[in-house]
C-alpha positions as CSV (number, residue, x, y, z in Angstrom):
1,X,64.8,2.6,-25.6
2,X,65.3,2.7,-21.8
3,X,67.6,1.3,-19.5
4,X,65.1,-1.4,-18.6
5,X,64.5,-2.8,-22.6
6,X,68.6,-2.6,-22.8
7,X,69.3,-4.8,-19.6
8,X,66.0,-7.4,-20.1
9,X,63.2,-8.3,-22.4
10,X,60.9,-5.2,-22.4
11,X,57.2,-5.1,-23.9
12,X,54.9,-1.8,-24.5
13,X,52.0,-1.5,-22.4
14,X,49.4,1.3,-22.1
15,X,49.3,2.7,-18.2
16,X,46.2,4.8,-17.1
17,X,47.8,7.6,-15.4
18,X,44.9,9.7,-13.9
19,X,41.6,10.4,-15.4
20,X,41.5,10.7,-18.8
21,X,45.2,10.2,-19.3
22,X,47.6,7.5,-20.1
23,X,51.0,6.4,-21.9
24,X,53.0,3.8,-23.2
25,X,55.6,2.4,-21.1
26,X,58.8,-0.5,-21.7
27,X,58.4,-2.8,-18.9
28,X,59.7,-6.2,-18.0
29,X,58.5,-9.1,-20.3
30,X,56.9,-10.8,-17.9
31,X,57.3,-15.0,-17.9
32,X,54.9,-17.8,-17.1
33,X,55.1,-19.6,-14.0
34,X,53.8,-22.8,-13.4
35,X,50.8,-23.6,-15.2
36,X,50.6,-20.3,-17.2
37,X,51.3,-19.4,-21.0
38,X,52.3,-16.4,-22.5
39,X,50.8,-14.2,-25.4
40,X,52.0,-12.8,-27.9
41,X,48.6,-10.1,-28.4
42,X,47.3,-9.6,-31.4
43,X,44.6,-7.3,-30.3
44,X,42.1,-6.6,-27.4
45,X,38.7,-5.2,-27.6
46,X,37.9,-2.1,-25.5
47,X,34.8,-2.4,-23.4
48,X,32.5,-0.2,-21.9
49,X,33.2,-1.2,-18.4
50,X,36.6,0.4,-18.8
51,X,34.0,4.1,-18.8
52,X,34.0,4.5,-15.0
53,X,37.7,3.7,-14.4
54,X,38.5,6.2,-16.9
55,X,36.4,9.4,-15.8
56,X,38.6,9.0,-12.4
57,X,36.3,8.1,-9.6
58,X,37.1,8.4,-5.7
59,X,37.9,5.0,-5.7
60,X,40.3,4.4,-8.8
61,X,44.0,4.1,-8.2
62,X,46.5,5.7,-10.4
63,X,48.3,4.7,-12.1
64,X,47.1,1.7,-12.8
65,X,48.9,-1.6,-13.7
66,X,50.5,-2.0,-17.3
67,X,47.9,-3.2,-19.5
68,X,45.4,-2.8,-16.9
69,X,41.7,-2.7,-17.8
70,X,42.2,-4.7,-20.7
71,X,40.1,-7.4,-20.8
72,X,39.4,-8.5,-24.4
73,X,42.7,-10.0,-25.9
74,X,43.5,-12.5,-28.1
75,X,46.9,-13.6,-29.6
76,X,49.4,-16.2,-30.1
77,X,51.3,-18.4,-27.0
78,X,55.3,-17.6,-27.4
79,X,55.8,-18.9,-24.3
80,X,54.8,-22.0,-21.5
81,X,55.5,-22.4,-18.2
82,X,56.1,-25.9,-16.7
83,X,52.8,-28.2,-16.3
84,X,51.0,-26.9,-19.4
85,X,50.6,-29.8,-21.6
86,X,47.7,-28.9,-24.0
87,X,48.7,-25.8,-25.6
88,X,52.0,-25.1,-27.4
89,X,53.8,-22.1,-28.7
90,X,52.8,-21.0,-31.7
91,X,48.7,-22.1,-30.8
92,X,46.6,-18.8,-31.4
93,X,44.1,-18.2,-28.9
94,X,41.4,-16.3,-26.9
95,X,42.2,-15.2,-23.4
96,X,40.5,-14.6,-20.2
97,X,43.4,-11.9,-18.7
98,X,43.2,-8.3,-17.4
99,X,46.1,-6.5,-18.4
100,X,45.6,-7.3,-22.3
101,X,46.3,-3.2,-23.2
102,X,50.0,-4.7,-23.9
103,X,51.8,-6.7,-26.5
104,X,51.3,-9.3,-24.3
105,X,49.5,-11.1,-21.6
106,X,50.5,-14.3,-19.3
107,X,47.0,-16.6,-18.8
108,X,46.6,-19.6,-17.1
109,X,46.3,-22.7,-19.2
110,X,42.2,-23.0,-18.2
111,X,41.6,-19.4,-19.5
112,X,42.5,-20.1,-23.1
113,X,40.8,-21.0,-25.5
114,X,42.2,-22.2,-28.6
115,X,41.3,-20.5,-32.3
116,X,40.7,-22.6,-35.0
117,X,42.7,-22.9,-38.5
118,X,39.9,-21.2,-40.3
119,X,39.5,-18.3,-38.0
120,X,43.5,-17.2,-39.0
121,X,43.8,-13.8,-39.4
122,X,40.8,-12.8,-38.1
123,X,39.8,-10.5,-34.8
124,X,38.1,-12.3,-31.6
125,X,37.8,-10.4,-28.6
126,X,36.7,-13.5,-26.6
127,X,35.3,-12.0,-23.5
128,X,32.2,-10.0,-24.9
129,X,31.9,-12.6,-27.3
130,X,31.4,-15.1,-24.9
131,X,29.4,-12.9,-22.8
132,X,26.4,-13.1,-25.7
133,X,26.7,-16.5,-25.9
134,X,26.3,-16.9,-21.6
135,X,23.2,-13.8,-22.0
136,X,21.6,-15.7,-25.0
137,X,21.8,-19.3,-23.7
138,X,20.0,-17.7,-20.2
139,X,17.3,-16.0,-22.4
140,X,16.1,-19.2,-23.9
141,X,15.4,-17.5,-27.1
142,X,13.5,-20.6,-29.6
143,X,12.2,-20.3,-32.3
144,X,8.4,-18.3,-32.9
145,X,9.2,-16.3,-30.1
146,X,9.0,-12.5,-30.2
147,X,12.2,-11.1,-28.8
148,X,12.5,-7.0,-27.8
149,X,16.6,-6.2,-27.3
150,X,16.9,-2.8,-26.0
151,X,20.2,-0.7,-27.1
152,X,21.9,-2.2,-30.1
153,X,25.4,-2.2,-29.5
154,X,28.2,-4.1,-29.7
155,X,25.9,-7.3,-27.4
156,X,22.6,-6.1,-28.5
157,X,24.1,-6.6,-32.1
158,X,25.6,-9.7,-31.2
159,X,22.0,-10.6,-29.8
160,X,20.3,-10.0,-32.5
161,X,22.1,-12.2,-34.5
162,X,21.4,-14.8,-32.3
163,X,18.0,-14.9,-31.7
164,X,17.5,-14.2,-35.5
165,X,19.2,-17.2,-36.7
166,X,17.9,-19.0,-33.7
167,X,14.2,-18.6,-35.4
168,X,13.0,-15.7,-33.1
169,X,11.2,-12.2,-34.3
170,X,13.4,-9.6,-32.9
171,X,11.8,-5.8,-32.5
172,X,15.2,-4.0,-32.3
173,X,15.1,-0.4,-29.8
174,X,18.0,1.7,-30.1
175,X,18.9,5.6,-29.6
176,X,20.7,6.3,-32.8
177,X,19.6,5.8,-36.4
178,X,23.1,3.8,-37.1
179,X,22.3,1.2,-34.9
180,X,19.0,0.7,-35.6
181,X,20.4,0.5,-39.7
182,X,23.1,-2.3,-37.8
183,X,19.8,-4.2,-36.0
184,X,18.5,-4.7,-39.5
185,X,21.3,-6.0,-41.1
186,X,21.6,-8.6,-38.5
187,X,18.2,-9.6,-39.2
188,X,15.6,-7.5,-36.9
189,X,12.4,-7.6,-37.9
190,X,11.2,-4.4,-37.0
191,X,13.3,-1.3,-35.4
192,X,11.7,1.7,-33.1
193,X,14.1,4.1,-32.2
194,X,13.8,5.0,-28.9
195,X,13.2,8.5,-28.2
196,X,9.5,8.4,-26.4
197,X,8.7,5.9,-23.6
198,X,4.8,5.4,-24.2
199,X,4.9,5.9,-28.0
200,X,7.5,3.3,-27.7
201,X,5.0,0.9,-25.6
202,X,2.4,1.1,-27.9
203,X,4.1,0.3,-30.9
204,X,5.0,-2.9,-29.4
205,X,1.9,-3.5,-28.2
206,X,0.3,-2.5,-31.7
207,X,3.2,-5.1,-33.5
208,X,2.6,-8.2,-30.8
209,X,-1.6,-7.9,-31.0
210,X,-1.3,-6.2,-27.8
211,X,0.5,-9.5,-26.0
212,X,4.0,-8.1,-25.9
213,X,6.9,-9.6,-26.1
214,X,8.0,-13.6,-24.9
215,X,11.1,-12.3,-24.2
216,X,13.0,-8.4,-23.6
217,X,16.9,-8.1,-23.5
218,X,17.8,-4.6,-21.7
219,X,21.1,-4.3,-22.9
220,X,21.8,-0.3,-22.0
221,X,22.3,-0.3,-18.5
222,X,20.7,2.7,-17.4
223,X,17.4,3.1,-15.3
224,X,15.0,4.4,-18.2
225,X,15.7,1.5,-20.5
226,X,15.0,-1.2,-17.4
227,X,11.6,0.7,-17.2
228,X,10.2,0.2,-20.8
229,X,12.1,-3.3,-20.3
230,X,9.4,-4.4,-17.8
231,X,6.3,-3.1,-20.0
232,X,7.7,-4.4,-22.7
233,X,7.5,-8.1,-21.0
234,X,4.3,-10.3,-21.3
235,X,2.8,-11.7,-18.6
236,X,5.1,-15.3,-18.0
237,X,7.3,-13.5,-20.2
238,X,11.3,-13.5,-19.5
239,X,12.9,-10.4,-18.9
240,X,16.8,-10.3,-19.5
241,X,19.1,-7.7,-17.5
242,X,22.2,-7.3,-19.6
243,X,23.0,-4.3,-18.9
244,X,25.9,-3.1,-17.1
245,X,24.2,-1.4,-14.0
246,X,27.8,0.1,-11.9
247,X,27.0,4.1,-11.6
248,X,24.1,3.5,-8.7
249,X,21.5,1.7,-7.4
250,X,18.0,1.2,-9.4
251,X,14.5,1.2,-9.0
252,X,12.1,-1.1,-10.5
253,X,8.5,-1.7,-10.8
254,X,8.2,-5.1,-8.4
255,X,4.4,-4.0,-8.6
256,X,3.9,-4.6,-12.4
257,X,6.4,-7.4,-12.3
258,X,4.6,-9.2,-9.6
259,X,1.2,-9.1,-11.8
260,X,2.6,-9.9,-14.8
261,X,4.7,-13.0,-12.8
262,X,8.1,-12.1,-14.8
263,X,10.9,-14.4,-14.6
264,X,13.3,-11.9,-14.3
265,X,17.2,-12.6,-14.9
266,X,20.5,-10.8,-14.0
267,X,22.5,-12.4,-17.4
268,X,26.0,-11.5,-15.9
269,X,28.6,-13.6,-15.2
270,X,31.5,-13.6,-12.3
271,X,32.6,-17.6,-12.5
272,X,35.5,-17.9,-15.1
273,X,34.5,-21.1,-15.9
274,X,31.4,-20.0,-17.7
275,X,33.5,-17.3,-19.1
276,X,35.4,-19.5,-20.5
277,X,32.5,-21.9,-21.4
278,X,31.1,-19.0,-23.3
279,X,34.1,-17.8,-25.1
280,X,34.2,-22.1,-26.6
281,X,30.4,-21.7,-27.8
282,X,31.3,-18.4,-28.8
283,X,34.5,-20.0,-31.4
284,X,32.1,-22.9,-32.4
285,X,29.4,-20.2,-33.4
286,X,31.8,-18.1,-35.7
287,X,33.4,-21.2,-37.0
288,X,30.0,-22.2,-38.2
289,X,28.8,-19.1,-39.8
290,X,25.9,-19.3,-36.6
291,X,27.4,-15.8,-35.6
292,X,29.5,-13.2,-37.5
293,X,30.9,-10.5,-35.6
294,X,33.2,-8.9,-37.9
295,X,31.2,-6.1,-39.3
296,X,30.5,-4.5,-35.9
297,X,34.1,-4.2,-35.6
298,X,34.0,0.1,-36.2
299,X,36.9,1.1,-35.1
300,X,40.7,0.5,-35.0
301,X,43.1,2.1,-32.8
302,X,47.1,1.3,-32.3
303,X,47.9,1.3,-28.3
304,X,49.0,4.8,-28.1
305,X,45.4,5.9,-29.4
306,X,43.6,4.0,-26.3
307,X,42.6,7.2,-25.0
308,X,41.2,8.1,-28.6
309,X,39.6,4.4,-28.3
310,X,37.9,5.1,-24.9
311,X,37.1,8.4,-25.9
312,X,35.2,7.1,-28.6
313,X,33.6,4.2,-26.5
314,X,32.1,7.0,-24.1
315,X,30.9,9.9,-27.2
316,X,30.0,6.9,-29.5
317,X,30.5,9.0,-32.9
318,X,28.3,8.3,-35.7
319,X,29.0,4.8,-37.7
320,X,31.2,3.8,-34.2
321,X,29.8,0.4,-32.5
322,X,33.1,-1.4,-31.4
323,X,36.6,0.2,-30.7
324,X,39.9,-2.5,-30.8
325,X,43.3,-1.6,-30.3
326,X,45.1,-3.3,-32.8
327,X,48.8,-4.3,-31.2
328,X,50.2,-5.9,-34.4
């Protein structure tokens, strides 16, 4: 234990050193101020967006804040700062904070979200969560519809799940064999695994009587899967960008939209308050049995395997869908 932990409360949080590199350091225990709480983490899920920070780009900053990057947390409140009079210690919760790779977090009072009795025990990385709930509530997924989701992975699972139960016929289209075996456990209709752009097109051409699909979720995030999103679209059909599009511009085919009159829309998020809307709908969904995340959670990971956990969220071994680094 170091000076610091000896003099003042200390916590363990992960620090991204450099690119592809990070430790575990004591640092302060951080209090809430005035309308903040405290968390006591349980866990935080590791997401995708953390890729580009950790390959080291021109623009990333090292080292980077303790607990930075983490984004996914949930926990229980040990601590409340002055003006919070809705939560109380001991409440366990879902959190909208960014330095969640730490034992613990402060939040403001409006970014928590309170976990029910019969959700003790169990993981909820709220953010992503809520994210499927704010993509499929944009969608407009009903019931009779055909639904395409492109790239079944931790969302496009989620997604699937939804529209399934919501009534919908989802074609599933996914790289690996595993995911694909995932889309039909969560109820997809049909799975193509997606290898070959045209053979790929007229499959779902042959499966929708050549009228294609009401709505297409592109939940990859690279420009060959936004492609075979468009044909995959009928005309007046809705096609969903959920992809994470941050390593460079894209190109689309404005000419084939424009004839087939696609509503076309960018599903992402940057107001907390839907966040947080999202992560509520997303605890009244597993409450309910509407959605059940648990068995995409893959993989496990105590804080000092982070870079194991990243690692693993970039090479995507065989049977891995969702990393968490467990912090208790």
């Amino acid at each position: 234990m170091d000076t610091l932990s000896q003099t003042t409360a200390a916590m363990s949080a992960a620090v991204i050193t450099g690119a592809g590199e990070m430790e575990v350091r004591q640092v302060a225990l951080p209090e809430p101020k005035h309308g903040e709480v405290r968390i006591r983490l349980e866990g935080c899920g590791v997401c995708a967006s953390n890729l580009t920070p950790w390959s080291g780009p021109d623009w990333m900053e090292f080292p980077t804040e303790p607990g930075g990057l983490g984004h996914e947390g949930w926990g229980e409140i040990d601590a409340i700062g002055e003006g919070v009079t809705d939560l109380a210690v001991g409440d366990r919760v879902a959190a909208l904070t960014y330095h969640a790779y730490a034992t613990h977090d402060i939040a403001t009072a409006d970014s928590v979200v309170k976990l029910p009795a019969e959700m003790a025990g169990k993981p909820f990385p709220g953010e992503p969560l809520g994210c499927a709930m704010n993509i499929f509530r944009r969608a407009e997924i009903k019931a009779g519809q055909t639904v395409a989701i492109i790239g079944i992975g931790f969302l496009g699972a989620l997604l699937t799940q939804l529209a399934t139960k919501a009534g919908a016929r989802v074609i599933a289209i996914s790289r690996r064999p595993f995911s694909l075996e995932i889309a039909r456990r969560m109820g997809a209709a049909e799975t193509i695994e997606m290898h070959d752009h045209w053979e790929i097109i007229e499959k779902v051409r042959h499966l929708t009587d050549g009228q294609f699909c009401d709505r297409v979720v592109e939940a990859v995030g690279k420009q060959w899967p936004l492609d075979l999103a468009g044909e995959l679209t009928r005309e007046r059909g809705r096609l969903i960008i959920a992809g994470y599009h941050q390593d460079g511009p894209r190109q689309v085919n404005m000419q084939m939209w424009n004839w087939r009159g696609l509503d076309v829309i960018n599903a992402h998020e940057r107001d907390p308050k839907i966040y947080i809307d999202g992560i509520r709908e997303a605890v009244e969904a597993v409450a309910s049995g509407r959605l059940d995340p648990s068995p995409l959670y893959t993989h496990t990971y105590p804080l000092s395997g982070l870079d194991e956990a990243l690692n693993a969220t970039r090479d995507r071994p065989e049977g891995f869908l969702k990393a968490m680094v467990m912090l208790r």
